[in-house]
C-alpha positions in Angstrom: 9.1 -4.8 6.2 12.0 -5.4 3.7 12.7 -3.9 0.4 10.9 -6.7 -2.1 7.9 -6.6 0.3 7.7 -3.2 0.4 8.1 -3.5 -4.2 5.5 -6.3 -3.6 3.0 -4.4 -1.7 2.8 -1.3 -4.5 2.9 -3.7 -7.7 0.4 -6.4 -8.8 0.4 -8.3 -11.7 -3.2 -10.6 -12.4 -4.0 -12.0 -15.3 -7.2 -11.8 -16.9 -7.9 -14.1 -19.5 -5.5 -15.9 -21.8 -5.1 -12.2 -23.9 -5.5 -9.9 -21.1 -3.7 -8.9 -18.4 -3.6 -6.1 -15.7 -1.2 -4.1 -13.5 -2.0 -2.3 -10.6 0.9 0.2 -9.1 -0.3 2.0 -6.4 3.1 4.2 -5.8 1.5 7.3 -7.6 5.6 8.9 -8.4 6.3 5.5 -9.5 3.3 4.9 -12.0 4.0 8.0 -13.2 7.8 7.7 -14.5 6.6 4.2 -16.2 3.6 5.8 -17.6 5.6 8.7 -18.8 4.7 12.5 -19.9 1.4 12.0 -21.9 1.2 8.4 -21.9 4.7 8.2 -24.1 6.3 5.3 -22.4 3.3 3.4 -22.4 2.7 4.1 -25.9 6.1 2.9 -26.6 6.1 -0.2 -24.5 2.8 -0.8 -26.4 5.1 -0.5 -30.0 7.9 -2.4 -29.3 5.8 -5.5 -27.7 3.1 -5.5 -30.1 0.0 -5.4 -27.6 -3.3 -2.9 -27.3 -2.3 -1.0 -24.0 -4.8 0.7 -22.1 -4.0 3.2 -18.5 -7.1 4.4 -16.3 -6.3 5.2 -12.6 -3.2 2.8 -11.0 -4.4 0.7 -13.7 -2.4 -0.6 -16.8 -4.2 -3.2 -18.8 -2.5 -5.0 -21.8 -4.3 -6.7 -24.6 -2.1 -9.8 -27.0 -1.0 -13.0 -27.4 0.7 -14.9 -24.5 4.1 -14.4 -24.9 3.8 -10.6 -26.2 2.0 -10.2 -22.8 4.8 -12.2 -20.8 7.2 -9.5 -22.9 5.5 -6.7 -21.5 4.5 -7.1 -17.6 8.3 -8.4 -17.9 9.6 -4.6 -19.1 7.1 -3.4 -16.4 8.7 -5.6 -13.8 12.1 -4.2 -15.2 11.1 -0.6 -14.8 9.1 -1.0 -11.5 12.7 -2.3 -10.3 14.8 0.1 -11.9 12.5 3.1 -10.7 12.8 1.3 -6.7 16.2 1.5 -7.2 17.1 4.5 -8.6 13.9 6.7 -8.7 13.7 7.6 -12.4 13.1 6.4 -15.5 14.6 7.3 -18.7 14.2 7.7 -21.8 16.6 4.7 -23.2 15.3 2.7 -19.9 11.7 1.8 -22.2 13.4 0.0 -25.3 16.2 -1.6 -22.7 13.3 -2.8 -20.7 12.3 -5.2 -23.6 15.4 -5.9 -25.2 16.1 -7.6 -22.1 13.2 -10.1 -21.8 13.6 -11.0 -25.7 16.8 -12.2 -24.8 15.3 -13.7 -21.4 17.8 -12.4 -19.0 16.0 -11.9 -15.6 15.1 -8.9 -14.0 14.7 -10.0 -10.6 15.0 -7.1 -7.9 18.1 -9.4 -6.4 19.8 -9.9 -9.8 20.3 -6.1 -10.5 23.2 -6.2 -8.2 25.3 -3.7 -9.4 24.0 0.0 -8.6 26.1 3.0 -8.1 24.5 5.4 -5.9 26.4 9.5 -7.4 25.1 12.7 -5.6 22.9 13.4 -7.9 21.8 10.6 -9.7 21.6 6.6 -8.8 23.3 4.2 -11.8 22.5 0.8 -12.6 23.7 -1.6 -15.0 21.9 -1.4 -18.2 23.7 -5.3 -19.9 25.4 -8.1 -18.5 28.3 -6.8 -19.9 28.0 -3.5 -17.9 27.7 -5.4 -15.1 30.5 -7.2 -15.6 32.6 -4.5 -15.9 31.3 -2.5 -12.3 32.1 -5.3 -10.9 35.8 -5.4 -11.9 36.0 -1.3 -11.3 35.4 -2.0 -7.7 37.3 -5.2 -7.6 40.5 -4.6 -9.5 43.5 -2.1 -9.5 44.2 -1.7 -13.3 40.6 -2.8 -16.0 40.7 -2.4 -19.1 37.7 -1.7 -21.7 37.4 -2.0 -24.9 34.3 -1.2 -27.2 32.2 0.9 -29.6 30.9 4.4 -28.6 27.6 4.6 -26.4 28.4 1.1 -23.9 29.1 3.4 -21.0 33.0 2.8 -20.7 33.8 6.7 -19.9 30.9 7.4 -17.7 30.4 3.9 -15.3 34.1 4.3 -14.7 33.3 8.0 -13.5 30.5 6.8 -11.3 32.5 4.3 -9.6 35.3 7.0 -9.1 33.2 9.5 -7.6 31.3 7.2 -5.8 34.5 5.9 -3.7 35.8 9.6 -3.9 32.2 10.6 -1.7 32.6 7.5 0.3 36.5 8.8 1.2 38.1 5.5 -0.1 40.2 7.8 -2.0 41.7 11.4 -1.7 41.7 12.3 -5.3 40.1 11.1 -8.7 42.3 11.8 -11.8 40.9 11.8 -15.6 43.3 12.0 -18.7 43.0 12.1 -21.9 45.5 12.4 -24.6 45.0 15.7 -26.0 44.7 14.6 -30.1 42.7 16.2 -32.7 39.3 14.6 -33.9 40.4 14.6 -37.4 40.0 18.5 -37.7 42.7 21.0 -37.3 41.6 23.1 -34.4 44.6 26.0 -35.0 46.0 27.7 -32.3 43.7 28.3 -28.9 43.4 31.1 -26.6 43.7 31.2 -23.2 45.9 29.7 -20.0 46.6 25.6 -20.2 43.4 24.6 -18.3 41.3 26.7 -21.3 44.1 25.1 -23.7 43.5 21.7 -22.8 39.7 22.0 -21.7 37.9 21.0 -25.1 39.5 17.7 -25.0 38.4 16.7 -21.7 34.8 18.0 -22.8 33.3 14.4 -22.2 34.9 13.8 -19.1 33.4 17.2 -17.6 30.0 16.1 -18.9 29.7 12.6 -17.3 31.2 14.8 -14.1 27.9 17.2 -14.3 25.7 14.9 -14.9 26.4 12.8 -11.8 27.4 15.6 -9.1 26.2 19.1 -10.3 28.3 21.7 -12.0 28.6 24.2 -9.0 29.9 20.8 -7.0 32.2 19.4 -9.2 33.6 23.0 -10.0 34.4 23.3 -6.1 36.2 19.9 -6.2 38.7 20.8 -9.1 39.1 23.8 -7.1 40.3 22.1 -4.2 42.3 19.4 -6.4 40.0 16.4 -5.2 39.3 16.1 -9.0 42.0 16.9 -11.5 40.9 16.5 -15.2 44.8 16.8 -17.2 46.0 15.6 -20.6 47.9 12.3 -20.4 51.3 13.9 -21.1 51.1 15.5 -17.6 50.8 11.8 -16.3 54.8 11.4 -17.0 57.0 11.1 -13.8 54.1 11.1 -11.5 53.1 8.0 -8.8 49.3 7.9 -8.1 48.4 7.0 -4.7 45.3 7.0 -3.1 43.1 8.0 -6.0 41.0 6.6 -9.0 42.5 7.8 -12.5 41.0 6.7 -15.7 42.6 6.9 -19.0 40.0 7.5 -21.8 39.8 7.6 -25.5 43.1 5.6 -25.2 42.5 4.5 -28.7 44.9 7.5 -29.4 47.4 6.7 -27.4 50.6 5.1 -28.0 51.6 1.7 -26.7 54.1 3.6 -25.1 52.2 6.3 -23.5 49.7 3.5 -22.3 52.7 1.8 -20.5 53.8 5.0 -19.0 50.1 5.5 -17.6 49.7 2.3 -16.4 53.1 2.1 -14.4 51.9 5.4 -12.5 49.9 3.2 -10.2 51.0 3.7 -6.2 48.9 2.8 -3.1 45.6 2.4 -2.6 45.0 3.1 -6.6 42.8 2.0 -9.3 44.0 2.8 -13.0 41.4 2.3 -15.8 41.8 2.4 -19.5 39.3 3.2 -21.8 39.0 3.4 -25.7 37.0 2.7 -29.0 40.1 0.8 -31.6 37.7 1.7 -34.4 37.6 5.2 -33.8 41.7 6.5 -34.2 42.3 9.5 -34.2 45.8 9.3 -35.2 47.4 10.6 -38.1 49.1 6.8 -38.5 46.6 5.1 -36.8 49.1 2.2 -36.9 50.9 4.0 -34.2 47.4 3.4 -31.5 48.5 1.5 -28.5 45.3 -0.1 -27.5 45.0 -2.9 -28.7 48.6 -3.5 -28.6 48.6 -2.8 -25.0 45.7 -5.2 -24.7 47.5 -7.9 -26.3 50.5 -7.4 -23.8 48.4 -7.4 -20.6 45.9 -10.0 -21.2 47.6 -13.0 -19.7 48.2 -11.0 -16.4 45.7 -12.3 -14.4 45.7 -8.6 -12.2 44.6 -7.3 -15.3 40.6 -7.4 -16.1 39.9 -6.8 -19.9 36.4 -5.7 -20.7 35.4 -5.7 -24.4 32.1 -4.0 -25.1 30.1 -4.8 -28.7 27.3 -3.2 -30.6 25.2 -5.1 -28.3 26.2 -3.2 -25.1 25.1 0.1 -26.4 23.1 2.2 -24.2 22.7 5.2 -26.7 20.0 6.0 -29.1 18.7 2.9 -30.9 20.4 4.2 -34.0 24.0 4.3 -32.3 24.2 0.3 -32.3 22.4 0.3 -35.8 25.1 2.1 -37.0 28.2 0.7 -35.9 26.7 -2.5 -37.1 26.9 -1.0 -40.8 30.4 0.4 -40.2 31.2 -3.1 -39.0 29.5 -4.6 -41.9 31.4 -2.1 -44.4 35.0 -2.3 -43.3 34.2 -6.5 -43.7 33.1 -5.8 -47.0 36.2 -3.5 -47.7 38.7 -6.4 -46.1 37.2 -8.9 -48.7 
């Protein structure tokens, strides 16, 4: 039996009357994740498409008008897929679920094509734009992205890295980042370099956990199969046989950006991440980003990814409020 007949045979959709229609899922672990802890996902679902919902049994049954309803069994159909493919639901995977039918994209089993399958944890693309952009980290040497905070730039790059790094593609994935100040003066810090430089790379160790497992990921630094570094230990080095990405490259110089990019050796991929609204910089005129961008985009070699408010995966609020920082520096410009 394949895949969609197997998704076929535990999920049925029939239609009621003109306002009501009911779900069956008869995959208990699956009815649970979409239900949710007390009923919360339902509840939600129930919010954000403006229909009476009502769970008994393998039974979900929706109460609204026509195209609320065709809103809803379509985020069902979205999560049924996503919980097939992955096994879990999240939290952010509830509001994605009908963001993506109000702007009618199609949530077909066959078109969520790209998944990357971590240790601990399966990933799937959450826009078009995400999409986009694993496709180019496992097609292309040298990518490029480009967007707000919260669109996944730093941790689908990780995914892809430690996906080929567990598949043996490469020996070795490499993660820099240059080691600036957030705007705060952090003073002198204790400790050996890797302590030093540690807080920095923060993030980077985070997206690490979260896909393989501390006591895992601990073992691969250990045996230099993962190397987290600042980007000025990047100079006079050729990477070969490895994935190193390049992230919050807002704060990097156009200079420094070069000097990454021409690291690349055999059997290499080399991405660059960074957010050109968020420079850290003390002259933020100095940032290489966009600069770099600019330089590169004609090279055909080269894939560019630019992310918008649009593509964030974060809270609700995150895209909410990069649209008002957006709108303000507008405002501010006229």
């Amino acid at each position: 039996m394949s895949e969609i007949s197997k998704l076929e045979q535990n999920f049925v959709i029939k239609k009621i009357d003109q306002e009501t229609t009911n779900i069956s899922i008869n995959d208990n672990e699956m009815l649970m994740a979409i239900v949710g802890q007390f009923d919360q996902n339902l509840k939600d679902l129930s919010k954000f498409t403006k229909t009476d919902v009502y769970f008994r049994g393998n039974s979900i049954t929706c109460k609204g008008d026509q195209d609320k309803l065709i809103v809803f069994c379509e985020a069902i159909k979205f999560l049924v897929n996503k919980y097939f493919l992955t096994n879990i639901i999240e939290k952010e995977d509830i509001l994605l679920s009908v963001k993506k039918n109000l702007k009618t994209e199609d949530t077909n089993i066959k078109n969520i094509n790209q998944l990357i399958k971590t240790p601990k944890k399966s990933v799937i693309a959450r826009s078009a734009k995400q999409s986009e952009y694993i496709k180019a980290l496992k097609e292309n040497d040298i990518v490029m992205s480009l967007g707000p905070a919260g669109t996944g730039k730093s941790f689908l790059a990780v995914s892809v890295a430690i996906t080929l790094l567990m598949e043996k593609k490469i020996d070795r994935v490499i993660l820099s980042r240059p080691a600036v100040e957030a705007g705060e003066k952090l003073g002198f810090l204790p400790g050996d370099m890797k302590e030093k430089v540690d807080p920095y790379l923060r993030p980077l160790y985070d997206a690490l956990y979260e896909l393989f497992g501390a006591d895992k990921i601990e073992k691969k630094i250990e045996s230099g199969e993962i190397e987290i570094a600042p980007l000025a230990f990047m100079r006079g080095r050729t990477l070969k046989n490895c994935f190193a990405i390049l992230d919050e490259a807002q704060n990097a110089t156009e200079t420094q950006i070069k000097m990454f990019l021409t690291r690349i050796g055999e059997n290499s991929k080399l991405v660059v991440n960074g957010d050109p609204s968020q420079v850290d910089l003390i002259n933020k005129t100095h940032s290489g980003l966009i600069k770099s961008k600019n330089i590169l985009k004609n090279l055909k070699e080269i894939k560019i990814i630019e992310f918008d408010h649009n593509d964030v995966v974060r809270h609700p609020l995150v895209s909410k409020i990069i649209r008002a920082y957006q709108s303000k520096s507008t405002d501010d410009k006229n």
